[in-house]
C-alpha positions in Angstrom: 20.0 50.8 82.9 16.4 51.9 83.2 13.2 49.7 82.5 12.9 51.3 78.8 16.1 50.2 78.1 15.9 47.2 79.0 12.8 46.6 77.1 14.5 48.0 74.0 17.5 45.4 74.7 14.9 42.5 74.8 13.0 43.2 71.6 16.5 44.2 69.8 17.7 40.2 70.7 14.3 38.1 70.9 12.3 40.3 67.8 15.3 42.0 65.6 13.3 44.9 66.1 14.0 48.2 67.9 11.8 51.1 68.6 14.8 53.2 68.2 15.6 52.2 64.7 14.9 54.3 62.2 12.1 53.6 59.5 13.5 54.0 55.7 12.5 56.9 54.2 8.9 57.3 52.7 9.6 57.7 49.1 10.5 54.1 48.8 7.5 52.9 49.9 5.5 55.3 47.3 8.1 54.3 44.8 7.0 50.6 45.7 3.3 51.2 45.4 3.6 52.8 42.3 5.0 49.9 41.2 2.5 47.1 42.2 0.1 49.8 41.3 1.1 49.3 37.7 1.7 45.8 37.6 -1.9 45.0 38.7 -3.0 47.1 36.4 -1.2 45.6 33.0 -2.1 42.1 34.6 -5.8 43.1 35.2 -5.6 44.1 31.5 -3.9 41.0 30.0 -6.4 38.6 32.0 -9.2 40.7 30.8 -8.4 40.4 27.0 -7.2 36.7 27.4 -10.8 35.8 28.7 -12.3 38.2 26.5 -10.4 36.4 23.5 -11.4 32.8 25.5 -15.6 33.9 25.3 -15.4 34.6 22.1 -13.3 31.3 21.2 -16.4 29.4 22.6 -19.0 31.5 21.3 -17.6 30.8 17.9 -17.8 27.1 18.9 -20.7 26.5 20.5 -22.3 28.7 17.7 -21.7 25.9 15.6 -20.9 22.7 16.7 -23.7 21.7 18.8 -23.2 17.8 19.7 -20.8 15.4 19.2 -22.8 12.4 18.7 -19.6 9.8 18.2 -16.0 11.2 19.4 -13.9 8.2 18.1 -13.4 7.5 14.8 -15.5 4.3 13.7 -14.3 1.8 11.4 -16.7 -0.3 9.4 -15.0 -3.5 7.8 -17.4 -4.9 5.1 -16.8 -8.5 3.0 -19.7 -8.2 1.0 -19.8 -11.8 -0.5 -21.8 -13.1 3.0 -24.2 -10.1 3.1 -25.7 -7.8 1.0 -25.1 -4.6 3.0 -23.1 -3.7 6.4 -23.8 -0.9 8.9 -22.9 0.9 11.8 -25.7 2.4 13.9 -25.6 5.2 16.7 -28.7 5.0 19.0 -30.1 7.9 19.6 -32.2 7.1 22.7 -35.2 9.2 21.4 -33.2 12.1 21.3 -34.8 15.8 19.8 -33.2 17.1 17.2 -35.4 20.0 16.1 -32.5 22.6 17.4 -30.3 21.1 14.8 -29.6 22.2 10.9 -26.7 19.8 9.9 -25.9 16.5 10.7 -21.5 16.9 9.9 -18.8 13.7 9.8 -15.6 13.3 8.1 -14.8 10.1 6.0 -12.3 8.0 4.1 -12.2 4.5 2.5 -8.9 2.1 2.6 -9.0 0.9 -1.3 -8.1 4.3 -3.5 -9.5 2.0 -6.5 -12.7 1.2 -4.9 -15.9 3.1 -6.0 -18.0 3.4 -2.6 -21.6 5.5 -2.2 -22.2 5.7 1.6 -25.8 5.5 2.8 -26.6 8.2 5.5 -29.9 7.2 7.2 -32.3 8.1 10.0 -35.4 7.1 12.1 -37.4 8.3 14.4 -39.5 6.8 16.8 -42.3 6.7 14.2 -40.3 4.2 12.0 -39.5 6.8 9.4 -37.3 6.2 7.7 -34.7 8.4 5.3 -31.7 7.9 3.7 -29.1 10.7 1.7 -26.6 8.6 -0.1 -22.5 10.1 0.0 -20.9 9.5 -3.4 -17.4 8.9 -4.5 -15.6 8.4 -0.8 -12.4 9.3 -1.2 -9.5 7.6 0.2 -8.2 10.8 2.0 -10.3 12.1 5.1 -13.3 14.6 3.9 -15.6 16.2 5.6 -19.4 15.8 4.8 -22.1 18.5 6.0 -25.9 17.3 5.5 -28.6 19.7 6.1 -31.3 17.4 8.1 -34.2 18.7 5.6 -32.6 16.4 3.1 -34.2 14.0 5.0 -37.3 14.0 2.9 -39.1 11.2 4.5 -38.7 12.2 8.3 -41.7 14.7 9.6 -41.0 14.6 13.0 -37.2 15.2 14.5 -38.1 15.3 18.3 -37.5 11.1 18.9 -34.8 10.0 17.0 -33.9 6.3 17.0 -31.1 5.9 15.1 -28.4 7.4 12.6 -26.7 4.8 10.7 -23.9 4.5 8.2 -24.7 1.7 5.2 -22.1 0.0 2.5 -24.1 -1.8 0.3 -23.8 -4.5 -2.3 -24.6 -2.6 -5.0 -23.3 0.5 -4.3 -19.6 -0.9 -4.2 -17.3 -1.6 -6.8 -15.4 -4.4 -4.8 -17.1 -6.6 -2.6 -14.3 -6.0 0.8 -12.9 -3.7 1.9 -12.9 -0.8 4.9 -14.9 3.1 5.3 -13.8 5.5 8.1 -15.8 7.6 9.4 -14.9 10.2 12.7 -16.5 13.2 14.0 -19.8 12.6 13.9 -22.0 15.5 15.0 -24.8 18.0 14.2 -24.7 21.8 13.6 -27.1 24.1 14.7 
């Protein structure tokens, strides 16, 4: 037994592998390329229409819904026989709103007999102040869109204070009850 094949012996045990073996034949390995050729290219299509479909998902968001200013729905009990109005406020931390249109929110009262006008109001850092009122709440969830130049009374919209929601006394048939309201945000 010569040195070559002894070498040939060695790598046939230790590797599994032998010079001597013969390779398979080259039209499986073009029939194999041909293959993953044309699986990466119907994946490299999919991927590029799914994120194609994906931008223009959040295009068609962020086109309109431009800030969620409250993302859990907010529940305003009101017993109207110890106050004349209640409230609930969002600070707005002298926040600019001139890039906005639309101030949007969806809401619903608990009592389907109970007449309820909703008092929408801002101020800005100035102290002005304006109000647009909701009529009729219903007691199914509706969605409310407010353009922010019905805000008469408000000049300038670059430092907001505060958005609140108001039940007042008079504007109630019943004097308790409970208003819903959830996402709270503004449009561009």
């Amino acid at each position: 037994m010569g040195r070559r094949d002894i070498y040939e012996h060695l790598a046939e045990i230790y590797l599994d592998t032998s010079v001597k073996k013969r390779r398979k034949p080259e039209k499986y390995h073009r029939h194999l390329k041909i293959i993953l050729t044309a699986i990466s290219a119907v994946t490299l299509i999919f991927m590029t229409l799914l994120s194609a479909n994906i931008y223009n998902k959040n295009k068609h968001l962020n086109s309109h819904m431009a800030l969620i200013l409250q993302p859990d729905t907010v529940k305003i009990n009101f017993n109207l026989d110890s106050a004349k109005k209640q409230a609930y406020s969002l600070r707005l931390n002298k926040m600019d709103l001139n890039k906005f249109k639309t101030l949007k929110f969806s809401v619903k009262k608990t009592n389907y007999r109970n007449n309820i006008a909703l008092r929408v109001e801002f101020i800005n850092a100035f102290k002005e102040k304006s109000e647009v009122y909701v009529k009729a709440v219903s007691n199914k969830w509706q969605e409310y869109k407010i353009a922010l130049a019905d805000f008469k009374n408000i000049s300038d919209w670059s430092d907001m204070l505060d958005l609140s929601f108001i039940i007042e006394e008079w504007n109630t048939a019943e004097k308790g009850g409970a208003v819903y309201i959830d996402n709270i945000g503004l449009l561009r």
